[in-house]
C-alpha positions as CSV (number, residue, x, y, z in Angstrom):
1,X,6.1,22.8,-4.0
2,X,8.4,20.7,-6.3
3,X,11.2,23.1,-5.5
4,X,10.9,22.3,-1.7
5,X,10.8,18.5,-2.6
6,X,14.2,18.7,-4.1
7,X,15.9,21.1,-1.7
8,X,14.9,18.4,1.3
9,X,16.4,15.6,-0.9
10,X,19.6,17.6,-1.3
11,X,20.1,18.4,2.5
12,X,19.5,14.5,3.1
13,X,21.9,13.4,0.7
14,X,24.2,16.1,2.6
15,X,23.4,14.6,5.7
16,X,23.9,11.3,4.9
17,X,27.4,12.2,3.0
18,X,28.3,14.4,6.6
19,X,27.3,11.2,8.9
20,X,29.4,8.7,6.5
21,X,32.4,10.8,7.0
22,X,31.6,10.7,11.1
23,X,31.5,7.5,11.5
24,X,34.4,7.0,14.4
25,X,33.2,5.6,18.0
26,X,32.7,7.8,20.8
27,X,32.1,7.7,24.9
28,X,28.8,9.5,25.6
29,X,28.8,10.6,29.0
30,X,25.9,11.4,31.1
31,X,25.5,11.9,34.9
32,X,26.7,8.3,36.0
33,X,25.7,6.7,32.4
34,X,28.4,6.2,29.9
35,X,29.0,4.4,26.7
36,X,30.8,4.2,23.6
37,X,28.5,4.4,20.0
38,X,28.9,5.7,16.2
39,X,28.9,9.6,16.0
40,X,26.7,8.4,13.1
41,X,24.0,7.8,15.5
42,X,24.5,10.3,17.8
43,X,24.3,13.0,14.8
44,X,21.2,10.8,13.3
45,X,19.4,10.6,17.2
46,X,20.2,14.2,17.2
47,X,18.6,15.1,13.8
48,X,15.6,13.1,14.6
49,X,15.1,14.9,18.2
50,X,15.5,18.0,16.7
51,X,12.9,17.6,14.3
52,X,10.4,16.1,16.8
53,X,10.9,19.2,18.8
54,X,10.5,21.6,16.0
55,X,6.7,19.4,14.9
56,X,5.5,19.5,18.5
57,X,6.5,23.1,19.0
58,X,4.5,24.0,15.8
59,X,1.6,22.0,16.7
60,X,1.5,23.4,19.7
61,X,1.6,27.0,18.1
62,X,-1.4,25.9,15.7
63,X,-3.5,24.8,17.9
64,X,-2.8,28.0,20.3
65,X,-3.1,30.2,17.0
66,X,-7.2,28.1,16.9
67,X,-8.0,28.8,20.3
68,X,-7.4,32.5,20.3
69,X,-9.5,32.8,16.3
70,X,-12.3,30.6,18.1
71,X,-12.5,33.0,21.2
């Protein structure tokens, strides 16, 4: 367990040294939407959209996973 601990506080503190070194603005296009942000964000809204993605797909496995055991 303490092993895990530390290999997610190395991969942050590689995240956050990767976004520091991103930090130019960019135009985000999208359909008819566009504006200009921090690649910074973008990375960090990408990070955190991932990760919501991979939770809800894994809660959605688990409680699959209980259905099928209490059938």
């Amino acid at each position: 367990m303490r092993w895990k601990f530390w290999l997610v506080i190395a991969a942050l503190f590689l995240l956050v040294i990767f976004v520091a070194q991103n930090y130019e603005k960019v135009e985000i296009k999208f359909l008819f939407w566009a504006f200009t942000t921090s690649r910074a964000i973008i990375l960090f809204l990408t990070l955190i959209t991932g990760m919501v993605i991979g939770w809800t797909s894994a809660l959605l496995k688990n409680k699959t996973s209980q259905i099928k055991i209490k059938e």
